[in-house]
C-alpha positions as a Markdown table, in Angstrom:
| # | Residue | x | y | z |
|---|---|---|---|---|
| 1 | Unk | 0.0 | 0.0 | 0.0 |
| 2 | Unk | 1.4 | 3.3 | -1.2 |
| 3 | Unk | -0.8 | 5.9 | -1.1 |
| 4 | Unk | -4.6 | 7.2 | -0.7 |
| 5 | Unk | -7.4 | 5.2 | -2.5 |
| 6 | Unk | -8.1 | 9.1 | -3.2 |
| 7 | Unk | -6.6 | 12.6 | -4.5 |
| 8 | Unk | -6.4 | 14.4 | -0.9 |
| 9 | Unk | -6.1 | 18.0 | -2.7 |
| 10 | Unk | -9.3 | 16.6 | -4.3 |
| 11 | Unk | -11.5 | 16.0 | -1.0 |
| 12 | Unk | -10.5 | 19.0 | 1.0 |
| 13 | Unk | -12.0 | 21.2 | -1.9 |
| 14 | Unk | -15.0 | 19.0 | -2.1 |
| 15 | Unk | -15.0 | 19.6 | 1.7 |
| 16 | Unk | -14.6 | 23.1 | 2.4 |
| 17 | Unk | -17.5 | 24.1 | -0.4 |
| 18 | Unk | -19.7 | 21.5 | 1.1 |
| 19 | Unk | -19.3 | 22.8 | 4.3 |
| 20 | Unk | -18.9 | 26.3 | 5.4 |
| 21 | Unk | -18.5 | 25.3 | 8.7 |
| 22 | Unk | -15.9 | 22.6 | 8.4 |
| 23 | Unk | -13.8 | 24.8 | 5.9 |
| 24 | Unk | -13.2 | 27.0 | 8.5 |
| 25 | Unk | -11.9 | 24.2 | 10.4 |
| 26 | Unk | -9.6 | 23.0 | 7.7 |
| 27 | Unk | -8.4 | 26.4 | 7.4 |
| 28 | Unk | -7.3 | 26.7 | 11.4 |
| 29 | Unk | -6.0 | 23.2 | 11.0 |
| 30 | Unk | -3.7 | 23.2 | 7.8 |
| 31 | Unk | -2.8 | 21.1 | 5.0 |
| 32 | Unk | -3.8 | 17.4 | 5.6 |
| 33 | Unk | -0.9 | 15.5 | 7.1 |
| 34 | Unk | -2.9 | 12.1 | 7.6 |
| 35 | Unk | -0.4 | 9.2 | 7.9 |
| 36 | Unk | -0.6 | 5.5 | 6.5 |
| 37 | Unk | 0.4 | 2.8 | 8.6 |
| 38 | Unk | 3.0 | 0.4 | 6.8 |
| 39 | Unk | 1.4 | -3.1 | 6.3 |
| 40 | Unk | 3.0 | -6.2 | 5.6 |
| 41 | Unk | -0.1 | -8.5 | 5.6 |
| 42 | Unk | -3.8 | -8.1 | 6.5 |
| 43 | Unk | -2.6 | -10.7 | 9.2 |
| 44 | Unk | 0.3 | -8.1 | 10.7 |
| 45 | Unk | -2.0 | -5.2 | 10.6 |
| 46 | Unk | -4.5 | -7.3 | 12.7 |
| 47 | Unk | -2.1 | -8.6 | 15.1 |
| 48 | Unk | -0.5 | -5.3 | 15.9 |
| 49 | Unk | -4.3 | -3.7 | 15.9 |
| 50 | Unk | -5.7 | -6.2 | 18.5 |
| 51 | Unk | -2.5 | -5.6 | 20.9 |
| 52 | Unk | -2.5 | -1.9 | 20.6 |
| 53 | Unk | -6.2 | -2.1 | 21.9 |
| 54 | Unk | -7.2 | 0.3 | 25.3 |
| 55 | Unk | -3.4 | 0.9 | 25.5 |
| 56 | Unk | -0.8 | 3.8 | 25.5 |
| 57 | Unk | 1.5 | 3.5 | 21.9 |
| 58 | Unk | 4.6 | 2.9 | 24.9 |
| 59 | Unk | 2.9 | 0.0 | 26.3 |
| 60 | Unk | 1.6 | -1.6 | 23.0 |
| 61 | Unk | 4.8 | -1.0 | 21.4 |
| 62 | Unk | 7.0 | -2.9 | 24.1 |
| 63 | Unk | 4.4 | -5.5 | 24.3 |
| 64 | Unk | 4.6 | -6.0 | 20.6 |
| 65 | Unk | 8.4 | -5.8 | 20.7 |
| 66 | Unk | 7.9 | -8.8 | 23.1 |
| 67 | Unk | 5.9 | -10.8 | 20.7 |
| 68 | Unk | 8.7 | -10.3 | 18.2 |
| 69 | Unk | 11.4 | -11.3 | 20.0 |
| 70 | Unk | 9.8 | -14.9 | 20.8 |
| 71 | Unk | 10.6 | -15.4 | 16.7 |
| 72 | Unk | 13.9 | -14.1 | 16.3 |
| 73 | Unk | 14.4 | -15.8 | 13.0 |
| 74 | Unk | 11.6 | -13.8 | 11.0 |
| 75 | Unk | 13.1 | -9.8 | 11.7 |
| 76 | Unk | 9.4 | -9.3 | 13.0 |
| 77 | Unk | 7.2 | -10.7 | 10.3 |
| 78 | Unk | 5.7 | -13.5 | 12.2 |
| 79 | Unk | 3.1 | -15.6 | 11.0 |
| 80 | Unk | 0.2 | -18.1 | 11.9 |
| 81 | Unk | 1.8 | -20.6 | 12.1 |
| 82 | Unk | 4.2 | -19.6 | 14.4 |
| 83 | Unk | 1.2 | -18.0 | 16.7 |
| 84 | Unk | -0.2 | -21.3 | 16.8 |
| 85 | Unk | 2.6 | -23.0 | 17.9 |
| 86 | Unk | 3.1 | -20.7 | 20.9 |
| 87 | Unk | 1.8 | -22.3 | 24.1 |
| 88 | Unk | -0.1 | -19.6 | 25.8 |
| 89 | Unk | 1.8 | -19.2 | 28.7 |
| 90 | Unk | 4.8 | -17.6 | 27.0 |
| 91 | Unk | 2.7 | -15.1 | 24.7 |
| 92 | Unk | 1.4 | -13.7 | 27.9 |
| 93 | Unk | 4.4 | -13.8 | 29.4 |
| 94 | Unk | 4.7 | -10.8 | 26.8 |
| 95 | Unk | 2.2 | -8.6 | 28.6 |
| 96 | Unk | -0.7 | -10.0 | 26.8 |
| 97 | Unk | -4.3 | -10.7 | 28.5 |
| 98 | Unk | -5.7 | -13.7 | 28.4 |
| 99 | Unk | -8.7 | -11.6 | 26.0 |
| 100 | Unk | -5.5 | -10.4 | 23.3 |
| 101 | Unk | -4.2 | -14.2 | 23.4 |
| 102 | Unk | -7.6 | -15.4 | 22.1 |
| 103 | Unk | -8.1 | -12.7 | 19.9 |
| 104 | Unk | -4.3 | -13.4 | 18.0 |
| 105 | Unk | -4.8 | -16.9 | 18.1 |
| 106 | Unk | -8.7 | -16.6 | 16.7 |
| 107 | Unk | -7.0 | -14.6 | 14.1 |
| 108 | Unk | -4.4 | -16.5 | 13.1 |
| 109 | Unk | -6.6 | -19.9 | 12.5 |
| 110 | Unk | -8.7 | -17.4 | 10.1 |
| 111 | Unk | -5.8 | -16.1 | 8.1 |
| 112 | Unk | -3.9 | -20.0 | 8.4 |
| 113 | Unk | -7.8 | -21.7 | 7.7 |
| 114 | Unk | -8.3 | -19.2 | 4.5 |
| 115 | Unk | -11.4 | -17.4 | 6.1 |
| 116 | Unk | -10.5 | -13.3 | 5.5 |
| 117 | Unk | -8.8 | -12.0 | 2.6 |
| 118 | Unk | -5.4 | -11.3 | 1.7 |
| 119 | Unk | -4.1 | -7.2 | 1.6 |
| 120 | Unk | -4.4 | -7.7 | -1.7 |
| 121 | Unk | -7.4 | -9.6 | -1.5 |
| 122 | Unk | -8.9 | -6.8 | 1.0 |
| 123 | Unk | -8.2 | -3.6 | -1.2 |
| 124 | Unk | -10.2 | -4.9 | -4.4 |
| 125 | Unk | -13.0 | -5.3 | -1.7 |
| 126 | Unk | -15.6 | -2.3 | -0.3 |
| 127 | Unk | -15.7 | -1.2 | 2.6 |
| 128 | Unk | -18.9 | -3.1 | 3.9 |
| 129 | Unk | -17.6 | -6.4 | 2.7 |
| 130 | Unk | -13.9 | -5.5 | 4.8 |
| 131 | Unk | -15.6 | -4.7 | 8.0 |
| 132 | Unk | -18.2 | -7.6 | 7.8 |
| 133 | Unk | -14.7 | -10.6 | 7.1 |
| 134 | Unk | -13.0 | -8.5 | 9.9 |
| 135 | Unk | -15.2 | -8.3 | 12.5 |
| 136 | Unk | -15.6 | -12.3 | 12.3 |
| 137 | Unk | -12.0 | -12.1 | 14.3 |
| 138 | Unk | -12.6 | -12.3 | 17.9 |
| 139 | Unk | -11.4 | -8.5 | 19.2 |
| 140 | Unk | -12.3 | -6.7 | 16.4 |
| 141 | Unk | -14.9 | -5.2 | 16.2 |
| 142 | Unk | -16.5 | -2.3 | 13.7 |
| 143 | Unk | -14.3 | 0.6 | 15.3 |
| 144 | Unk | -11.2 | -1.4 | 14.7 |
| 145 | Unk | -12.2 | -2.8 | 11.3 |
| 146 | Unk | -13.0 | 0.8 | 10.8 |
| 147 | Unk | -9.7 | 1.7 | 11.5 |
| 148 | Unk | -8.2 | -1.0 | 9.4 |
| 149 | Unk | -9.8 | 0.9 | 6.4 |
| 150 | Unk | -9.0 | 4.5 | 6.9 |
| 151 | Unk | -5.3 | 3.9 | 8.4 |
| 152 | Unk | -4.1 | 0.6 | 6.6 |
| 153 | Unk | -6.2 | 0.9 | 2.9 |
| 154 | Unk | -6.8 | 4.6 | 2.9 |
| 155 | Unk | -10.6 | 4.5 | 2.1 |
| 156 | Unk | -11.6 | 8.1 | 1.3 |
| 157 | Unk | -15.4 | 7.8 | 3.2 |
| 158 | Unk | -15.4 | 5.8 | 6.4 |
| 159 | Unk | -17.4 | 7.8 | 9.9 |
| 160 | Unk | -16.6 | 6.0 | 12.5 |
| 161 | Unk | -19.5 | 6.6 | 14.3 |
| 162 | Unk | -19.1 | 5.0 | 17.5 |
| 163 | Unk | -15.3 | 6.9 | 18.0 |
| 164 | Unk | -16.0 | 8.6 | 21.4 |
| 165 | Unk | -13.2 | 11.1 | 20.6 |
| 166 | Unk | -14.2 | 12.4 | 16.8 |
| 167 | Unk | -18.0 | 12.7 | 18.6 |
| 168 | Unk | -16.8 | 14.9 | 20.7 |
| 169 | Unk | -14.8 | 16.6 | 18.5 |
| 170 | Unk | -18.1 | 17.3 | 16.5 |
| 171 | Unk | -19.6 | 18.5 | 19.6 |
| 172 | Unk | -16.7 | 20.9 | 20.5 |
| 173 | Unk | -16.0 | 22.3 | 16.6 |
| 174 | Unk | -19.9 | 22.7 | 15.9 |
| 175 | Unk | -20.8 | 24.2 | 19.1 |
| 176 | Unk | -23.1 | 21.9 | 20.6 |
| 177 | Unk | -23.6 | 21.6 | 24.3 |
| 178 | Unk | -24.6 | 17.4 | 24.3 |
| 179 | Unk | -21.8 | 14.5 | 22.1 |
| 180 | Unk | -24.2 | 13.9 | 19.2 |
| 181 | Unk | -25.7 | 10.1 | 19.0 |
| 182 | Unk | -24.3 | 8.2 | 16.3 |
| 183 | Unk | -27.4 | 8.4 | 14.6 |
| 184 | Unk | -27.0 | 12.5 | 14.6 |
| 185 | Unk | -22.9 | 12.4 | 13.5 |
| 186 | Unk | -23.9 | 9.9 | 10.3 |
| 187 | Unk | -26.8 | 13.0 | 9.6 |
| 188 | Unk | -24.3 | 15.5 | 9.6 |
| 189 | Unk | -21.6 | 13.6 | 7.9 |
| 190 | Unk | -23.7 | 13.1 | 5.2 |
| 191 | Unk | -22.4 | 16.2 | 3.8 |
| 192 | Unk | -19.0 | 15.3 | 3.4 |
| 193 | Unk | -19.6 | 12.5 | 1.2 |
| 194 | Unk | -17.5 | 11.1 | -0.5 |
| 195 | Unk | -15.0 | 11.9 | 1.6 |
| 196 | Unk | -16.1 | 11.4 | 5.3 |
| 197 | Unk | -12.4 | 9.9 | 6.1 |
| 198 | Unk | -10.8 | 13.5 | 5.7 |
| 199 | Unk | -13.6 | 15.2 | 7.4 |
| 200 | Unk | -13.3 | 12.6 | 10.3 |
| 201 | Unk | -9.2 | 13.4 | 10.5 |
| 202 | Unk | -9.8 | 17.1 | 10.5 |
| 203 | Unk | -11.7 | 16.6 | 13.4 |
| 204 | Unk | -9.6 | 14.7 | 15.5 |
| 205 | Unk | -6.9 | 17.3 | 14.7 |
| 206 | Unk | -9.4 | 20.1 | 16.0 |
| 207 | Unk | -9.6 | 18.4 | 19.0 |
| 208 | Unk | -6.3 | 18.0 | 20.0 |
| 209 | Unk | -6.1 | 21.8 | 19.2 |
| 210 | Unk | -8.4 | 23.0 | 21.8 |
């Protein structure tokens, strides 16, 4: 994966005469700076996804560093196989919860059984068809599949509706005195179609702001 499944120049034009509102936003904000993550395999992404979960970037990252070092023969691409092979004790021995062992292992008999797609396999898919393969994973659920599609494949229109931060970043940037239901963000977003990924991202970014 190399690049946007979109022309970012493109959807903060689209954005800022759709909405008045959110093109001031863009404007106090700046250029948008939204960052891929690197992905070696649908698999990897998951992995790293499921242990990153309720925790600080530190503690995932020296927990994942941990789950590396138990295979010190693959410079950190791990696979299935060698998941499955790992008696339980030793991959929470890494700092993993019982929960996060599940979830890696539930993943990795799906990827080693065939039963989600490939990277490649995953970007010729849409977006409804990702999030209903990945959510079969035990531990992921919409949000992170959600996540998968904005931060891994670059899809230009995800709302992650259920994001307790971007709600309230809609609350705070539009002035309203209650987080708006999910129900009431997808009404609003509907706007920014087709390109709800770089409204959402401008949000966040407001937040962090204030």
């Amino acid at each position: 994966m190399t690049g946007f499944a979109f022309r970012p120049a493109a959807a903060v034009r689209h954005l800022k005469a759709a909405d008045p509102a959110l093109a001031e936003i863009i404007e106090r904000v700046g250029p948008f700076r939204m960052e891929l993550k690197a992905s070696r395999s649908l698999f990897g992404a998951l992995a790293e996804a499921i242990v990153y979960q309720q925790l600080s970037n530190k503690a995932a990252a020296t927990i994942y560093s941990r789950v590396e070092a138990l295979y010190p023969r693959t410079n950190g691409l791990f696979t299935p196989r060698h998941i499955l092979k790992t008696p339980d004790e030793r991959l929470r021995g890494c700092g993993l919860s019982r929960a996060k062992v599940l979830a890696v292992q539930d993943l990795a008999r799906r990827v080693a059984g065939g039963e989600l797609p490939t990277l490649d396999e995953a970007l010729a898919l849409d977006d409804a068809t990702v999030v209903e393969k990945l959510v079969q994973v035990r531990g992921i659920g919409r949000w992170s599949a959600e996540m998968f599609l904005m931060f891994r494949l670059g899809r230009p229109d995800v709302l992650p509706l259920d994001d307790y931060s971007l709600r309230k970043a809609y609350a705070k940037a539009f002035g309203k005195r209650k987080l708006p239901t999910p129900e009431a963000l997808a009404k609003a977003g509907e706007k920014w179609r087709p390109y709800r990924t770089v409204a959402s991202w401008y949000l966040w970014r407001a937040l962090e702001q204030t």
